[in-house]
C-alpha positions as CSV (number, residue, x, y, z in Angstrom):
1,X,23.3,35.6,-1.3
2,X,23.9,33.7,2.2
3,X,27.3,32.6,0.4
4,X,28.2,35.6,0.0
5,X,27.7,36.6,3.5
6,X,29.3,33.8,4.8
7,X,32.3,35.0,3.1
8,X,32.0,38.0,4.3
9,X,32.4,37.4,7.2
10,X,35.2,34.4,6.8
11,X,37.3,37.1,5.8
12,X,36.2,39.5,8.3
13,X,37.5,36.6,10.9
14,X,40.8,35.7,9.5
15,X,41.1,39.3,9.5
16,X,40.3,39.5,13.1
17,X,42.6,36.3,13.8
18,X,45.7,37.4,11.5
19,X,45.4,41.2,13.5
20,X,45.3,39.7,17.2
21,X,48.1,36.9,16.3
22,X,50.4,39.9,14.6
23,X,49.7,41.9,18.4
24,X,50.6,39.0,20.1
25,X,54.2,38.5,18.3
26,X,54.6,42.0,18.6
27,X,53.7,42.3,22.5
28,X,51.0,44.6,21.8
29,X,48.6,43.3,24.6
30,X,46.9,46.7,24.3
31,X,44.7,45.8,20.8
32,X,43.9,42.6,22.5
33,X,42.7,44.6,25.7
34,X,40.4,46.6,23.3
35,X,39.4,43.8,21.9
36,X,38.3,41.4,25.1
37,X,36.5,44.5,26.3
38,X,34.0,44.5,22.9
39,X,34.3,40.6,22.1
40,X,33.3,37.6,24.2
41,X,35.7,35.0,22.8
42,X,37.1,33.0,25.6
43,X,40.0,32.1,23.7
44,X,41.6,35.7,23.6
45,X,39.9,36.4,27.2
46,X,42.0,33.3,28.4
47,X,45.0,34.4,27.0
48,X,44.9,38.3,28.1
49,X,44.1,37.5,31.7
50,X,47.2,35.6,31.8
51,X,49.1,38.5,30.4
52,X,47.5,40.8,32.5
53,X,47.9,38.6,35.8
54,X,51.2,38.3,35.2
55,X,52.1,41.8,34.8
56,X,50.2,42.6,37.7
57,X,51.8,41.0,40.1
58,X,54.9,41.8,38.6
59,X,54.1,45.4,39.1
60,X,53.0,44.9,42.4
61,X,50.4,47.9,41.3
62,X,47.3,48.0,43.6
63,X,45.3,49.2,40.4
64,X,46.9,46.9,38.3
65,X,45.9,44.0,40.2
66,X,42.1,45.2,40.8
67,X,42.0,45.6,36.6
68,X,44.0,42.3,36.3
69,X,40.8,40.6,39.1
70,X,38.0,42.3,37.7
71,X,39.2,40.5,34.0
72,X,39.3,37.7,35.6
73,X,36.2,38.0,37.2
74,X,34.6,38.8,33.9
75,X,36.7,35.9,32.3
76,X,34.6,33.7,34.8
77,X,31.3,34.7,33.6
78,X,31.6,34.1,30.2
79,X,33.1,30.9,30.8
80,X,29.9,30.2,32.8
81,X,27.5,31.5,30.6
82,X,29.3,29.6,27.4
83,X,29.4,26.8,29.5
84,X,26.4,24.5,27.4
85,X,28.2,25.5,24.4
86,X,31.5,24.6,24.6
87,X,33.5,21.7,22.8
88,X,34.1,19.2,24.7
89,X,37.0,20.1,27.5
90,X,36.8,23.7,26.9
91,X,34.9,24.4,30.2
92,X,37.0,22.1,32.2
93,X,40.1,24.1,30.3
94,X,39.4,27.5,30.7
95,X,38.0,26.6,34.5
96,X,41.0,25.5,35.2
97,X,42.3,28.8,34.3
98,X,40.5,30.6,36.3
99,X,41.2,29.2,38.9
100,X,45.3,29.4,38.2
101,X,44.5,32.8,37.8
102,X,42.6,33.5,41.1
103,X,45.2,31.6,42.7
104,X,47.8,33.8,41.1
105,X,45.7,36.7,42.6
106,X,45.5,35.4,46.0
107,X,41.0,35.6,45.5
108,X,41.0,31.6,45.8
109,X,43.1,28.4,46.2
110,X,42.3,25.8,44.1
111,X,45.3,24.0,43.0
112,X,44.4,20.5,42.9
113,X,41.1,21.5,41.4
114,X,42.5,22.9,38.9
115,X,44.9,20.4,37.6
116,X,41.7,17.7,37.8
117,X,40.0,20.3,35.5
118,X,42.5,20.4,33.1
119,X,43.5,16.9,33.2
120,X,39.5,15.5,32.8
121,X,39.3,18.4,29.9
122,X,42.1,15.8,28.1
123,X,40.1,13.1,28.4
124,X,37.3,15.1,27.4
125,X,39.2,16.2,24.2
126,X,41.9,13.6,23.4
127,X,42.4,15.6,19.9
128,X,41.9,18.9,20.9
129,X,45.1,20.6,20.6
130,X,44.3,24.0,23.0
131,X,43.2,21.5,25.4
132,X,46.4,19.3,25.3
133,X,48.7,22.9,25.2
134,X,46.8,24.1,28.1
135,X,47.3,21.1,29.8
136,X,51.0,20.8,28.4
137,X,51.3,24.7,30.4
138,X,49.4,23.7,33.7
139,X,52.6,21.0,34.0
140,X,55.3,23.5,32.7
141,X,54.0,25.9,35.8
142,X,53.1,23.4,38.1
143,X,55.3,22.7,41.2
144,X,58.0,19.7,41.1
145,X,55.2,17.1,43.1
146,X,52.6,17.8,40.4
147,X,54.3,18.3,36.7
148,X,57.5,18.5,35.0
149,X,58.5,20.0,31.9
150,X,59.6,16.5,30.6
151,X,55.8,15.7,31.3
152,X,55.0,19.2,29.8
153,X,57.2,19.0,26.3
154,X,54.9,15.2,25.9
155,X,51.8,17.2,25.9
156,X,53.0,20.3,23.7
157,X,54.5,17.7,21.2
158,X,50.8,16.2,21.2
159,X,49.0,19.1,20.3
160,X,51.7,20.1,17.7
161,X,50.8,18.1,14.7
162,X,47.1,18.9,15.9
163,X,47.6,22.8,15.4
164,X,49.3,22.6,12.2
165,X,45.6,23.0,10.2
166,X,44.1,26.0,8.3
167,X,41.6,26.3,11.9
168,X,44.7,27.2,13.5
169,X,46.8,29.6,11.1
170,X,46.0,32.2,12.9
171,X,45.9,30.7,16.6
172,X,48.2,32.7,19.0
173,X,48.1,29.3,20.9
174,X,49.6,27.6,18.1
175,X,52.5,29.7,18.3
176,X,52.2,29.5,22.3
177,X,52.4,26.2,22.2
178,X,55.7,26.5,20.2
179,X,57.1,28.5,22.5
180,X,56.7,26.3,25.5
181,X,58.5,23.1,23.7
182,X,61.6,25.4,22.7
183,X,61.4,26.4,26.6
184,X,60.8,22.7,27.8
185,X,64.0,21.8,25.2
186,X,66.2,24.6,26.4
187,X,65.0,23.8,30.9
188,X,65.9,19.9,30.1
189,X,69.1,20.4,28.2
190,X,70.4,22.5,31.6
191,X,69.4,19.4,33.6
C-alpha cells in the first residue's frame, strides 16, 4: 500500500516538474506565479523572483516593483524557515539571491556579501549542479572587477554533466544553465 502511494505521488511530481519546465520554455511566468503563491519550493520561488525583478524594473511600474519586493520578501522567509533543512549550499545559494535581488530593488546593498554566499555555497556543494549554475550566473551578471563570463562558462560547464540525471529531467535550471553557456560562447566569440 505505502508503494503505491509513493507512486502516486512520483507521478504527481514529475507531473508538477514536466508542467512548470513546459511554462518556462514557453515564457508563461503566470502558471509558475500561481504556483509559488500555493507551493513553498524555493527552487521555483528563486527562479520567479528573478523573472519578476527583472520585469519590474524593466517596467519601471510602481505596482510592479511592490509585487516584485513583497515576492521577494516572502522568498526570504522560506529560505529562512527551510534553512536547517537544506542541502548543503542551498542556503548560502538562494541567500545570495536574495540579496541580488534586493540589490536589484534598491531595499539593500549587499554585493560582496553575496558573492561570498554563493561562492562558500560551492565549497559547500562541490557536486551540486544548481549551486555551481547559480554561481556560474552570479559571475555572468557580476561587474568586470568581480566575474567574467570566461569565469562564468567554467562554472556552467561544471554543473553540466552534473544536471544531465533523471533528478534533473525536468529542472528549468538545467535548461538555464544551457542557456547561459550558449550566451557565455556567443559574449566571448565577440571578444
Amino acid at each position: 500500500m505505502m508503494h503505491f502511494f509513493l507512486t502516486i505521488l512520483l507521478a504527481v511530481t514529475v507531473w508538477s516538474d514536466s508542467l512548470m519546465l513546459d511554462a518556462y520554455r514557453h515564457e508563461n511566468m503566470a502558471v509558475w506565479k500561481e504556483y509559488v503563491d500555493t507551493q513553498t519550493d524555493l527552487l521555483y520561488e528563486y527562479g520567479y523572483c528573478g523573472y519578476i525583478v527583472a520585469e519590474a524594473k524593466k517596467s519601471g511600474d510602481e505596482a510592479q516593483l511592490e509585487e516584485a519586493k513583497r515576492y521577494v520578501q516572502q522568498f526570504k522567509a522560506h529560505v529562512e524557515s527551510a534553512k536547517a533543512g537544506l542541502p548543503a549550499g542551498h542556503y548560502q545559494m538562494y541567500l545570495s539571491a536574495v540579496y541580488v535581488f534586493e540589490l536589484r530593488l534598491h531595499l539593500s546593498i549587499h554585493p560582496m556579501r553575496s558573492m561570498s554566499l554563493a561562492k562558500e555555497a560551492t565549497r559547500l556543494a562541490p557536486e551540486d549542479p544548481l549551486v555551481l549554475s547559480y554561481y556560474g550566473t552570479c559571475l555572468f551578471y557580476a561587474p568586470k572587477p568581480f566575474g567574467s563570463k570566461a569565469e562564468a562558462l567554467e562554472w556552467f560547464e561544471r554543473a553540466k554533466p552534473l544536471f544531465e540525471t533523471d533528478a534533473y529531467r525536468f529542472c528549468w535550471a538545467r535548461e538555464a544553465n544551457e542557456m547561459y553557456i550558449r550566451q557565455c560562447q556567443e559574449k566571448l566569440k565577440k571578444q
